[in-house]
DSSP file (Angstrom, degrees, kcal/mol; ACC not computed):
  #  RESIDUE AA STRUCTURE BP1 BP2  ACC     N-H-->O    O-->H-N    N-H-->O    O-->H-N    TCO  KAPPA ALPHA  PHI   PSI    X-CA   Y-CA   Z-CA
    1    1 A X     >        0   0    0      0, 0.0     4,-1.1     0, 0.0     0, 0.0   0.000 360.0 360.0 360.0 -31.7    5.3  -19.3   -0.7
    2    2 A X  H  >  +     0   0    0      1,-0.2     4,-1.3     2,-0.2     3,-0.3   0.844 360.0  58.6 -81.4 -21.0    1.8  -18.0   -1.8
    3    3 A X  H >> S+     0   0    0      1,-0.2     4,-1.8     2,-0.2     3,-1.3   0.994 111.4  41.0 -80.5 -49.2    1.8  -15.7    1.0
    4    4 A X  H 3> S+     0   0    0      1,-0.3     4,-2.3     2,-0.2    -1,-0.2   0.731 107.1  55.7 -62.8  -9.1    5.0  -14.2   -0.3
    5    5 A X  H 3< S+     0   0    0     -4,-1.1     4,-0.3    -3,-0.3    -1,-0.3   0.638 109.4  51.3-101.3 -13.2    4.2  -14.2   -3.7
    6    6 A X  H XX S+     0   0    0     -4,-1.3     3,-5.6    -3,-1.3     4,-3.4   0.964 110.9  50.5 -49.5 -78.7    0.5  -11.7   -2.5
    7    7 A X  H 3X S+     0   0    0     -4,-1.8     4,-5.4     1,-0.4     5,-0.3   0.872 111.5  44.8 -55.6 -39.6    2.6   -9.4   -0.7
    8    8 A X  H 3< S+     0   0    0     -4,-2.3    -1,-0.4    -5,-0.3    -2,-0.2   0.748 115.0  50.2 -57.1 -14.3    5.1   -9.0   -4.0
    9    9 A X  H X> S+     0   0    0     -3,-5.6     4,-1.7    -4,-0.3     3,-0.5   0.745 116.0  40.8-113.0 -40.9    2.0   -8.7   -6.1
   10   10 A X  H >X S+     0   0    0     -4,-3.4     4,-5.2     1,-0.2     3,-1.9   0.997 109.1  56.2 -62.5 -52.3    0.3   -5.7   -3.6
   11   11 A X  H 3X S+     0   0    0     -4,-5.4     4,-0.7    -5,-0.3    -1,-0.2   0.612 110.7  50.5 -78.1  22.0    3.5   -4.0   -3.0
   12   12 A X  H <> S+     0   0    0     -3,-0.5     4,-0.5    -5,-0.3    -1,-0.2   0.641 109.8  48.2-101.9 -10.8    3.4   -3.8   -7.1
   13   13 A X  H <X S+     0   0    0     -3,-1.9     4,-1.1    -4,-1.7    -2,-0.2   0.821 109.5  49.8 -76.9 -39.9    0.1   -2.6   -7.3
   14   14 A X  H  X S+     0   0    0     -4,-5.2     4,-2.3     1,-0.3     3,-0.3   0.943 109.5  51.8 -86.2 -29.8    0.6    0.1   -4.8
   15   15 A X  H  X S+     0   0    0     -4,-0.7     4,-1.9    -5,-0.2    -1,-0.3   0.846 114.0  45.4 -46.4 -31.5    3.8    1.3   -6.6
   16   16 A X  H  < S+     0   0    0     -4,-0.5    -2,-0.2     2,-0.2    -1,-0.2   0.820 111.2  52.7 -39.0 -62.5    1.4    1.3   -9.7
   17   17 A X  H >X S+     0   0    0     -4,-1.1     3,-2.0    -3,-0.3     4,-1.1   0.938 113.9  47.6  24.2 -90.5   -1.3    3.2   -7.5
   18   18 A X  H >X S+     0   0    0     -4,-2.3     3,-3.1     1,-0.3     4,-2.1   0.878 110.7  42.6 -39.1 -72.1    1.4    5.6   -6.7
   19   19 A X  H 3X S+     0   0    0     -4,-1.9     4,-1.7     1,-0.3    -1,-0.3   0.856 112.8  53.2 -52.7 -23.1    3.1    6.6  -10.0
   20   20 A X  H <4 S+     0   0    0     -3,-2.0    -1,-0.3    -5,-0.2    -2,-0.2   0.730 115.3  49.8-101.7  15.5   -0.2    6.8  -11.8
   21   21 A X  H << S+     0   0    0     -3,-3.1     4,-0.5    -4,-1.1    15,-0.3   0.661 107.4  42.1 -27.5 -75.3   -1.0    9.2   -9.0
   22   22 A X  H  X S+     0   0    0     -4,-2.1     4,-0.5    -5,-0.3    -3,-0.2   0.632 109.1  68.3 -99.8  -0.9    1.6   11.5   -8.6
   23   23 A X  H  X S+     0   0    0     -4,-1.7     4,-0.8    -5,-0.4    -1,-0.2   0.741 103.4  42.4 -63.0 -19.5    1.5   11.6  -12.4
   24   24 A X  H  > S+     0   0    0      1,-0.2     4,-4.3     2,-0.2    -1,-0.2   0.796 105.1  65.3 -97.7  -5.0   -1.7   13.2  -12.3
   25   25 A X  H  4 S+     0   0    0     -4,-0.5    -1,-0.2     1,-0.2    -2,-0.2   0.721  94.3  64.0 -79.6  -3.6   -0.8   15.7   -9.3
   26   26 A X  H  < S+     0   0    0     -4,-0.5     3,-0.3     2,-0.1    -1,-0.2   0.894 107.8  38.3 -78.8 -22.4    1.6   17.2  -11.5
   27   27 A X  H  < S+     0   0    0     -4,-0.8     2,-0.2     1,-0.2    -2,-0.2   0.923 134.9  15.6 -37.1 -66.1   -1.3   18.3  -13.7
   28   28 A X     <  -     0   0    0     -4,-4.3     3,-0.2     1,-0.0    -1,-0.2  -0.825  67.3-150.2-142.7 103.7   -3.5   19.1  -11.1
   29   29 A X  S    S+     0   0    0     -3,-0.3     2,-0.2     1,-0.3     7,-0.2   0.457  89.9  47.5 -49.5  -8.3   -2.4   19.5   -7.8
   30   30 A X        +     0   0    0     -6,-0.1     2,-0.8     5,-0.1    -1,-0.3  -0.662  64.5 178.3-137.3  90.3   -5.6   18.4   -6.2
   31   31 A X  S >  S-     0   0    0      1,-0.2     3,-1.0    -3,-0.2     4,-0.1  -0.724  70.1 -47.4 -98.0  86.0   -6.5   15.5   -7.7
   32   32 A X  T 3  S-     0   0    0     -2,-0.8    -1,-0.2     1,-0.3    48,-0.2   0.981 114.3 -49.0  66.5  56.2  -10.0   14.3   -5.8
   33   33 A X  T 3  S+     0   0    0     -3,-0.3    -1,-0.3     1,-0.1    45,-0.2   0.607 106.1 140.3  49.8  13.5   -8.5   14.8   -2.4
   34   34 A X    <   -     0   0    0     -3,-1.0     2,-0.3    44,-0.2    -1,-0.1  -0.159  37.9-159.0 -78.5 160.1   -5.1   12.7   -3.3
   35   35 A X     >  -     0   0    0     40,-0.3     4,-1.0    -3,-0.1   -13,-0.1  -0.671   7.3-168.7-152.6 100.0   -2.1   13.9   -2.1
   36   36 A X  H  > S+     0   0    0    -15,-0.3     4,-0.6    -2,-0.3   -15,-0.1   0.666  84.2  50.2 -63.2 -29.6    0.6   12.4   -4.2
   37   37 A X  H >> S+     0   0    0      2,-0.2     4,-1.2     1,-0.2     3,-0.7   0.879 108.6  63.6 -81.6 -39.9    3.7   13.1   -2.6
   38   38 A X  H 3> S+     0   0    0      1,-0.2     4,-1.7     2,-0.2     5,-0.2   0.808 104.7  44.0 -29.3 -42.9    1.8   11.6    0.3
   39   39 A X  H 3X S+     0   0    0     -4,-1.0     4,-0.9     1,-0.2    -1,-0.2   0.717 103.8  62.6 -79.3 -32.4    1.5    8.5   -1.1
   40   40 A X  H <X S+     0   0    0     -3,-0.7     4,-0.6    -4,-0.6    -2,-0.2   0.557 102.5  48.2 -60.2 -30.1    4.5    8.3   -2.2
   41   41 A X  H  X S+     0   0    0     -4,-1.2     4,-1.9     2,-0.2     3,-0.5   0.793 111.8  46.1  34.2 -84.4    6.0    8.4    0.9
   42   42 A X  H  X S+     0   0    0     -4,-1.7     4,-3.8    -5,-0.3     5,-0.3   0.963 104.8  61.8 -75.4 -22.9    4.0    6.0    2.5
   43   43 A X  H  X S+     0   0    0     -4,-0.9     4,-2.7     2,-0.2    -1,-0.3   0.941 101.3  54.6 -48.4 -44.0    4.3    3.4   -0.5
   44   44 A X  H  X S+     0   0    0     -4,-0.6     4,-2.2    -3,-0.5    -1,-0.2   0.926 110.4  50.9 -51.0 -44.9    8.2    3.2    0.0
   45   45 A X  H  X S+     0   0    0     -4,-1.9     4,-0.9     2,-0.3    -2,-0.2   0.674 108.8  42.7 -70.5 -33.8    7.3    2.3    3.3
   46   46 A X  H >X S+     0   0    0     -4,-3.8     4,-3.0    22,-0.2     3,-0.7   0.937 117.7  50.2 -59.5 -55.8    4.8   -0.4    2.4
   47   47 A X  H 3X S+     0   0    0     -4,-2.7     4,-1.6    -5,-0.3     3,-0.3   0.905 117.3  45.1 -49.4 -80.8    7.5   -1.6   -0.3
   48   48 A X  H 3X S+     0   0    0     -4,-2.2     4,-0.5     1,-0.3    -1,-0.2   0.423 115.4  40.4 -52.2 -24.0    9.9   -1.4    2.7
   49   49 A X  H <X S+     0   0    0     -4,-0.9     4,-2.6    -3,-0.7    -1,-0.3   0.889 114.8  56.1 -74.5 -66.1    7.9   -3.1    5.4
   50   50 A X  H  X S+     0   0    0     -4,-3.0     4,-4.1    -3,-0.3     5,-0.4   0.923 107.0  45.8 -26.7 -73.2    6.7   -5.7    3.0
   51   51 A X  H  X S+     0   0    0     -4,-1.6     4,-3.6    -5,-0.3    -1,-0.2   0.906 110.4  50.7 -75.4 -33.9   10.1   -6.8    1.9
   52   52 A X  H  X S+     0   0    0     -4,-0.5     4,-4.5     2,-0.2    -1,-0.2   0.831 111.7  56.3 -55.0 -38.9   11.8   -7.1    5.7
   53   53 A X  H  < S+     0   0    0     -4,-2.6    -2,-0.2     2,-0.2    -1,-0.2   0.997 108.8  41.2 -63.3 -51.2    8.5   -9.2    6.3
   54   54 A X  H  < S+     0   0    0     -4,-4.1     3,-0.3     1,-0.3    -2,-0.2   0.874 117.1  50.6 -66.1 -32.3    9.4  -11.6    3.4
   55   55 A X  H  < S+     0   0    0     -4,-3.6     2,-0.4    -5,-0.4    -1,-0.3   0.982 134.5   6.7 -55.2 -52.1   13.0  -11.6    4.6
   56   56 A X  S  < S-     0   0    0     -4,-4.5     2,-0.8    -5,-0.1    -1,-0.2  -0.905  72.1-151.3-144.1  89.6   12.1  -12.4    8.6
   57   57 A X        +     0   0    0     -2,-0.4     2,-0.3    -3,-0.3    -4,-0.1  -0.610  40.2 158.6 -81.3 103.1    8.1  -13.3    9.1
   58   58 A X     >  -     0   0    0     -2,-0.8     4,-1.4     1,-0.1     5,-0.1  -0.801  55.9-123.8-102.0 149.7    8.1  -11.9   12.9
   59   59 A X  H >> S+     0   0    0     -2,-0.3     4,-1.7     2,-0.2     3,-0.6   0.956 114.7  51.1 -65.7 -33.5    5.3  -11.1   14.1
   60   60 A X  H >4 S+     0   0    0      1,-0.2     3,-8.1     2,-0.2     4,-0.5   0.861 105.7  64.6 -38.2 -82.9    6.6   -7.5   14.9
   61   61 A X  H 3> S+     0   0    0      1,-0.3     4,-1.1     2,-0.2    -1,-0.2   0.418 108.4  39.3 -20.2 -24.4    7.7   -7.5   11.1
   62   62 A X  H <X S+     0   0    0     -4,-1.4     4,-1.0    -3,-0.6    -1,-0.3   0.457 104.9  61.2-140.0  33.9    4.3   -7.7   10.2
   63   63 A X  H <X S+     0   0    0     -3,-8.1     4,-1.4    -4,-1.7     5,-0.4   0.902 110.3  42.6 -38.1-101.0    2.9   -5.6   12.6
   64   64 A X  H  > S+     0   0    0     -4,-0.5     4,-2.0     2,-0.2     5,-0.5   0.847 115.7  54.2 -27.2 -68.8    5.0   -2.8   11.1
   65   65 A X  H >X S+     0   0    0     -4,-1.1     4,-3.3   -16,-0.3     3,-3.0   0.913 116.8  39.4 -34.3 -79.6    3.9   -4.5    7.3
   66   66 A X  H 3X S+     0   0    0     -4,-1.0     4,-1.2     2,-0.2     5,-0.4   0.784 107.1  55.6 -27.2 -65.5    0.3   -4.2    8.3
   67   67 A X  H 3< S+     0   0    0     -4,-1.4    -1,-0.2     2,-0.2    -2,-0.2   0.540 110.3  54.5 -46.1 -25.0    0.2   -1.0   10.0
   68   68 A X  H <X S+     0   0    0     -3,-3.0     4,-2.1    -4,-2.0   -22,-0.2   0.798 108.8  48.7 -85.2 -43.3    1.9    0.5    6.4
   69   69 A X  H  X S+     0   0    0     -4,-3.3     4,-2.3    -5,-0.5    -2,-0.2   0.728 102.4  51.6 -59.7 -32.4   -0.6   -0.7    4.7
   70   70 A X  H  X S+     0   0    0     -4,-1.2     4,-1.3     2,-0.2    -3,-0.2   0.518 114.8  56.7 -80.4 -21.0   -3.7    0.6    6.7
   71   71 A X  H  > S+     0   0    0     -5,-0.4     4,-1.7     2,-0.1     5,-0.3   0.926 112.6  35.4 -67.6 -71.9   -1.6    4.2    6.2
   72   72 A X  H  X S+     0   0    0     -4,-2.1     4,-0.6     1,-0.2     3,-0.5   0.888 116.6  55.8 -65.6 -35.9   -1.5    4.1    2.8
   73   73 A X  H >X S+     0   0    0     -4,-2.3     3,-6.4     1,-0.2     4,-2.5   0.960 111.3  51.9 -29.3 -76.3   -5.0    2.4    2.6
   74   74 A X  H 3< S+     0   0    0     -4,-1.3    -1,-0.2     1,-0.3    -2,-0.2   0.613 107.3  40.2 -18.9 -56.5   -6.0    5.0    4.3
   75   75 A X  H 3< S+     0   0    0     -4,-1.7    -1,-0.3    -3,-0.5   -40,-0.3   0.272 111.3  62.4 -86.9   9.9   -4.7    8.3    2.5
   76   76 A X  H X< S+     0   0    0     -3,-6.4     3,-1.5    -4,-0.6    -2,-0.2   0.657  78.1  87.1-102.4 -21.8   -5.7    6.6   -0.8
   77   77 A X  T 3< S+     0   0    0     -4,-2.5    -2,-0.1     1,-0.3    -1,-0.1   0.478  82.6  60.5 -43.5 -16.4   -9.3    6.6    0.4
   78   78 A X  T 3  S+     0   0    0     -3,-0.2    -1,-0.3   -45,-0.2     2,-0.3   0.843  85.3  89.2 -95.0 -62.8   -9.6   10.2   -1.1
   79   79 A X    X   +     0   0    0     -3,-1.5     3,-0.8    -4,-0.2     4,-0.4  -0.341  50.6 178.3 -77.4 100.7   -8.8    9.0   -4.4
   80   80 A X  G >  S+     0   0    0     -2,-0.3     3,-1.9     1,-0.2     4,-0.3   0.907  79.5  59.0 -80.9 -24.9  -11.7    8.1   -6.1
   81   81 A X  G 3  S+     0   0    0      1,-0.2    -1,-0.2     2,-0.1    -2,-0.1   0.423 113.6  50.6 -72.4  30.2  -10.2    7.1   -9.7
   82   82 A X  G X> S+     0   0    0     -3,-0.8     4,-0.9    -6,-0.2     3,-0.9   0.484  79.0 112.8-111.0 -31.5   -8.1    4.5   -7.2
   83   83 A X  H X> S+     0   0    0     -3,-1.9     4,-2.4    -4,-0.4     3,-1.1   0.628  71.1  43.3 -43.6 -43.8  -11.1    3.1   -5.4
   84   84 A X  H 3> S+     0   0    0     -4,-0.3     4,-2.5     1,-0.3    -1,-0.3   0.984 115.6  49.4 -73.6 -42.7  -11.4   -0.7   -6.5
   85   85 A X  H <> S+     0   0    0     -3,-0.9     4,-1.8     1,-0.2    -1,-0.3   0.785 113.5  50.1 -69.9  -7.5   -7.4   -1.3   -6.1
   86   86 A X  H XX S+     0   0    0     -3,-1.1     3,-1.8    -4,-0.9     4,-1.4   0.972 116.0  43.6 -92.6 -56.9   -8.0    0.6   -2.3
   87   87 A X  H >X S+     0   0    0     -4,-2.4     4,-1.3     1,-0.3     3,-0.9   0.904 112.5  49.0 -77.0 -57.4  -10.9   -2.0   -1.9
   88   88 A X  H 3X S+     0   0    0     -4,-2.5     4,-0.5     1,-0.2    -1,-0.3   0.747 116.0  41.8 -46.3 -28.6   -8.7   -4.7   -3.3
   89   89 A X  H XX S+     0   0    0     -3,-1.8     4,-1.4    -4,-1.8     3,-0.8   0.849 111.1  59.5 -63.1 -33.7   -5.5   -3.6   -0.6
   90   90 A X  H <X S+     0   0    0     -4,-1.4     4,-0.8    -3,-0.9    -2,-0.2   0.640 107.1  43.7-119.4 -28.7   -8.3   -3.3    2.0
   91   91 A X  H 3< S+     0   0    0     -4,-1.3    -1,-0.3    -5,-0.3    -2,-0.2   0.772 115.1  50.6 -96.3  -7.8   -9.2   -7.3    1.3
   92   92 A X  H XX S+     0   0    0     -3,-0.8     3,-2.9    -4,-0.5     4,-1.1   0.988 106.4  51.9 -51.7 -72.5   -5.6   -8.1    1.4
   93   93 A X  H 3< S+     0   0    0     -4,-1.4     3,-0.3     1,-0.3    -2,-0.2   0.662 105.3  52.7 -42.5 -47.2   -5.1   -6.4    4.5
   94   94 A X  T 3< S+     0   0    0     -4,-0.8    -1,-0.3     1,-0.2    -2,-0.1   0.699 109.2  55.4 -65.3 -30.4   -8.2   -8.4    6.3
   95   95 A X  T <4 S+     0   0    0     -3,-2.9     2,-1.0    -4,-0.1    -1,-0.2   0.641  85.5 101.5 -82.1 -21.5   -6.2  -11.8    5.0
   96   96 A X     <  -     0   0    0     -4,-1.1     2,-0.7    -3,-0.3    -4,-0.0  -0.430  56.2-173.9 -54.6  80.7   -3.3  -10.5    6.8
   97   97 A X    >   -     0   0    0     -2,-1.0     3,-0.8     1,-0.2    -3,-0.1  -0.819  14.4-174.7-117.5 118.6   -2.9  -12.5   10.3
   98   98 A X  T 3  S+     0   0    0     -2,-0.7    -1,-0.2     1,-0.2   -36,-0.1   0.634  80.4  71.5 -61.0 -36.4    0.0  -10.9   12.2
   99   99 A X  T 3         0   0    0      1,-0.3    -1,-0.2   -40,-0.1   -40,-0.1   0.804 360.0 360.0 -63.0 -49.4   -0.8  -14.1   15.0
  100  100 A X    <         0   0    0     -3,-0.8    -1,-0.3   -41,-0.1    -2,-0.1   0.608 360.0 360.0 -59.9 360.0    0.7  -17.1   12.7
């Protein structure tokens, strides 16, 4: 149960992440290297990955979870006013064992 209740708690930080994001790329369309719509994107995908894991913990299923998450880590890395929640996904992600 605590594992599900992490992943609900990430994929609400990275929607969080996202929106306060693509709020600022309408402003300025290059906000510190961000790419908002980018992010947006791959966040549905974390949200989507995420919730198929909590439905069916396969290992595939969180493969796929994992693998959405080291994307969006990834392209958020740019974004410095983001950095401690990327460091905080980035220690989720490391607790994450696809094996169990």
């Amino acid at each position: 149960m605590k594992k599900i209740k992490n992943i609900f708690s990430l994929v609400v930080l990275i929607t969080m992440l996202t929106f306060s994001l693509v709020g600022c790329e309408s402003e300025n369309d290059d906000v510190g290297g961000c790419n908002g719509e980018l992010l947006a994107d791959l966040s549905e995908k974390v949200s989507t990955t995420a919730l198929t894991f909590v439905e069916n913990q396969t290992s595939g299923n969180c493969v796929a979870y994992k693998n959405a998450l080291e994307a969006f880590i990834n392209a958020a890395d740019d974004c410095p006013e983001v950095e401690d929640e990327v460091e905080r996904l980035r220690g989720f992600l490391n607790q994450l064992d696809c094996n169990n």
